[in-house]
Phi, psi and omega in degrees: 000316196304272234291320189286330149332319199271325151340286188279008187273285137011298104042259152333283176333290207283276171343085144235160137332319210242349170319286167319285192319311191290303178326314178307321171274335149287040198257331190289158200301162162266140173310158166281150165310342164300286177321319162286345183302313201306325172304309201309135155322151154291147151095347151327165103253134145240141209254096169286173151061068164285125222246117195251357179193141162302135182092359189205126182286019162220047137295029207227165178197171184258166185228111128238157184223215179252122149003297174288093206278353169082147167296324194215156186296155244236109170288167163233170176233145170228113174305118181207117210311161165264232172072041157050024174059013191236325179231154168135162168195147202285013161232051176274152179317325190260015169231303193312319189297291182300325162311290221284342193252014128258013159318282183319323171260031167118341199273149150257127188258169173195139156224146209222155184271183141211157166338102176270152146345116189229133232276316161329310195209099172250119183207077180315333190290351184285316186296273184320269196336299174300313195301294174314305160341290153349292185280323205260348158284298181330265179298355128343296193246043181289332177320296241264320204240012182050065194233134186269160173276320182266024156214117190176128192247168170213165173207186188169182171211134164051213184324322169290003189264295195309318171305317187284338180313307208276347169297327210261328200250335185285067143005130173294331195258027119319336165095042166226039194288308196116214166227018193285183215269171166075046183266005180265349172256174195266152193246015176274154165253162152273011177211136176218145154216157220187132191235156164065065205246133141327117185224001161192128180276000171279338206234145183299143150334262189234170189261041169260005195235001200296311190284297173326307172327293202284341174278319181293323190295017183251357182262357203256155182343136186292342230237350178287315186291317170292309170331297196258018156288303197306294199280043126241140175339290197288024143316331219204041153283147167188186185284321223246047179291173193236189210270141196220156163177122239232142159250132151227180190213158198280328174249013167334116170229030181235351160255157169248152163322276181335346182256356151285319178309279151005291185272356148255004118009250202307315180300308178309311194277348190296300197111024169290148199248353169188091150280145199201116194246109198233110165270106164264166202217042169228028151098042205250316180077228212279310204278040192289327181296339185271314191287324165269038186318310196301330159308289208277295121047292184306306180310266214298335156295300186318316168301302167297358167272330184298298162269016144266005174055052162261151179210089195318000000 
């Protein structure tokens, strides 16, 4: 009862027009390993369908790195699809692209797949457990792929924002680890960046569900509110929360502003010290990151070169 309640709130959040559109373009194929192979940069290597847990075909994630295995270990990064947690697939254009071309400038990259979501069974906390699973195979096998562990960043959109978020701020000892494999190493990153992000399930997604929100929330489970306190980001703000830089647009109406706002609030009063907030105010809406590529693109290699110290 708790998951179906939570279900339908959730629900509510999501269930737009503009929502749909972005599942929809992510419906179209995905490529084959052939077809990225063709892509792939010189100086490249990409590893497809790397297996990061037993048991489920969408344990899996992509690898690329640089050719050159280097004098010294390498930060990464990890890229992570979006689709509202029901859709998406780690080589949709706007995580495969960046892998690889930031393969290409030094990084070792991975954009990884995780458990989607089902109208039947919702449980976004499965989706946070694999995306950690993920981070704790990286460094398994940082050795392997010549990856330093105390530097690896994430990123996203929308539902891939939120993930990546909770990599940066969810303590292994939050309980939202899972039961997957790599458990003596840390799922945490040292960097985020994250555009349109969901940061609390307590409050509506956006004000367009805000009255629904609020009629259900006087019926629902006594037992709902720690569920849905564990999977959002802003629980687990603090000072040594790490360095982030969060993009949002003023007319989103499928995340509302307020829920960025809100959470570099709580980060800034926490004392987390770099925090780095980019507002656009031109109607780009949920897809602003794409739509101000030529901006935001740039914002996010300085950042991760900065604070993951890289220097090709």
């Amino acid at each position: 009862m708790k998951y179906l309640l939570f279900h339908l709130l959730v629900c509510l959040f999501l269930l737009n027009s503009s929502l749909f559109s972005q599942q929809n373009r992510q419906r179209r194929a995905i490529p084959s390993d052939e077809e990225v192979q063709q892509r792939v940069p010189n100086g490249v290597t990409f590893i497809p369908n790397l297996v990061y847990r037993e048991g489920h075909d969408r344990w899996k994630l992509d690898l690329a790195m640089p050719s050159n295995r280097g004098d010294e270990p390498r930060p990464a990064i990890v890229f992570i699809h979006g689709g509202g947690w029901q859709n998406g697939d780690k080589r949709a254009p706007g995580f495969l692209n960046p892998t690889l071309s930031y393969a290409e400038k030094g990084y070792v990259c991975i954009t990884t797949n995780y458990r989607l979501s089902t109208r039947e069974r919702w449980r976004i906390d499965h989706c946070i457990a694999d995306v950690k699973n993920a981070v704790r195979w990286l460094r398994a096998n940082a050795d392997k792929y010549n990856i330093d562990p105390t530097r690896i960043g994430a990123t996203g959109n929308s539902a891939g924002a939120h993930l990546s978020v909770m990599l940066g701020i969810c303590l292994p000892q939050d309980g939202m680890e899972g039961n997957g494999p790599y458990s003596g190493y840390s799922s945490m990153v040292q960097a985020v960046v994250a555009s349109a992000t969901p940061t609390s399930f307590l409050i509506p997604m956006s004000e367009r569900g805000r009255e629904r929100f609020e009629e259900l929330e006087t019926s629902a489970d006594p037992g709902m509110d720690e569920l849905r306190k564990s999977i959002s980001p802003i629980t687990y703000v603090s000072a040594e929360s790490p360095p982030m830089l969060l993009f949002h647009e003023e007319s989103d109406r499928t995340v509302g502003v307020y829920q960025s706002d809100t959470f570099v609030q709580a980060l800034r009063g926490a004392g987390a010290e770099d925090v780095n907030y980019v507002l656009f105010g031109d109607g780009t809406g949920h897809g602003t990151f794409r739509q101000n590529i030529e901006l935001t693109e740039p914002m996010r290699e300085a950042f991760f070169a900065r604070v993951l110290k890289h220097d090709q």
